[in-house]
N, C-alpha and C positions, 0 to 999 in steps of 0.2 A: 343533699345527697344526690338528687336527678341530677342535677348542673355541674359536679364534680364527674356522674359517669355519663353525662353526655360528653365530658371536654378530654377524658381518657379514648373512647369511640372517635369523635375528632383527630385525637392526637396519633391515635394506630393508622385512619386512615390515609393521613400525611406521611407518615413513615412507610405506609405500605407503594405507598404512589413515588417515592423518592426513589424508595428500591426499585421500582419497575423500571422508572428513568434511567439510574446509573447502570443496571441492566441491558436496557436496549442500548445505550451510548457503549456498553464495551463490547455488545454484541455487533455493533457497525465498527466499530474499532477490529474486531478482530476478522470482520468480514471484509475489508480493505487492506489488510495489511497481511493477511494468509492467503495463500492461494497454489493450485499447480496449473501451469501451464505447461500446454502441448504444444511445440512447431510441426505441423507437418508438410511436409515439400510437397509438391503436384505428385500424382499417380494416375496414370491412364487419364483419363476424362476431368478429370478432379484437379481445379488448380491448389496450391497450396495454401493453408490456411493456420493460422494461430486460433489455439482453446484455452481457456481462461476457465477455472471455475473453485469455487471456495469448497474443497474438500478434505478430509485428515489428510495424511502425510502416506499413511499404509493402504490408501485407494488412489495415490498421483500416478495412475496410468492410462493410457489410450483409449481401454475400455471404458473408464468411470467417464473422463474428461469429454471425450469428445462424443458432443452431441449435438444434434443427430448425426448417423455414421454417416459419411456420404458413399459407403462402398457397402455391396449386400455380399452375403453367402462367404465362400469359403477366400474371399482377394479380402476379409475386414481383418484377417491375421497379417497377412501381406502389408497391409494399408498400416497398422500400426507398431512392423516393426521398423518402419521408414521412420515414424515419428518420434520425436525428442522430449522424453517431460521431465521437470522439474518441479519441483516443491520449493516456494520462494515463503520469506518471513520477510518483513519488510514493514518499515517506519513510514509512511504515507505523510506523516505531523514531520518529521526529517527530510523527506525529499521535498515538501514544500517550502521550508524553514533556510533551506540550502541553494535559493536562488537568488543572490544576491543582484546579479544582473535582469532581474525581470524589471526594475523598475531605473533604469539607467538611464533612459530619456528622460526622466521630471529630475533624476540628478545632476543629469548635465545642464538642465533647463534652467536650472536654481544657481549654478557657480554663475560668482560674477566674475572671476576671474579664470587664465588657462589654467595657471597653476593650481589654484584651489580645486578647480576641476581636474586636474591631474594627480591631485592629492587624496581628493573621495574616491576617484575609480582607482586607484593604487591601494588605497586601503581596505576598499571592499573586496576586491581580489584576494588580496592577503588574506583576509579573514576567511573567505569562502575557501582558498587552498589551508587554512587551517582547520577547518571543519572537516573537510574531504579525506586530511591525514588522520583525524582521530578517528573517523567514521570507520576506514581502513582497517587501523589498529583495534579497533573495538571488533568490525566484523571479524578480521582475518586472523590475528591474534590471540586475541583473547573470545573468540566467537560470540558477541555477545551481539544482539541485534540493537539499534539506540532507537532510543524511544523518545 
């Protein structure tokens, strides 16, 4: 009876530990792939700068984003109606997945011939503009972000 409720105790604490895992993995997952950024152009002293930060969607503005202010007192209204924010959702696993030319040197390395090598880099093109059309169609479309 001990060694049947030791192996239940075992068995919770593997399943507790799994869930923490898949947890923190969707939690950096959604920390890379959400986000609002700020553009703001130079102002007086201040050159221009981009702000980046993982916040909802109903605080993507100048005041939450950008930090520290670089302008004090009453120019920080000034200062952040120059600036441009957006709320970006974004496939991080897709924008990586979508570069088919990042390793074009070791495919050109590898044809033994021009043509064959003209046929890999004409193929991969291909497939990267067929990716790039769905991506399209899915964002603009059908608004759906790809995962």
């Amino acid at each position: 009876m001990a060694a049947a409720c030791g192996c239940g105790v075992l068995l919770s604490l593997w399943l507790l530990l799994c869930l923490l895992v898949l947890a923190r993995s969707e939690e950096d997952k959604n920390f890379a792939d959400i986000r609002c950024k700020c553009i703001c152009p130079p102002y007086k002293d201040n050159a221009g700068h981009i702000y980046s930060k993982n916040i909802s969607q109903k605080d993507c503005d100048c005041l939450h984003v950008v930090v520290p202010m670089p302008v004090a007192g009453q120019d920080v209204e000034a200062y952040c109606l120059r600036c441009e924010c957006k709320y970006e959702e974004r496939s991080t696993v897709t924008i990586q997945d979508t570069q088919p030319f990042a390793n074009a040197h070791e495919v050109l390395s590898r044809s033994r011939s021009r043509t064959n090598m003209l046929n890999k880099v004409e193929y991969a093109q291909q497939r990267w503009k067929r990716q790039v059309q769905e991506q399209r169609k899915s964002v603009f479309d059908r608004h759906v972000v790809l995962s």
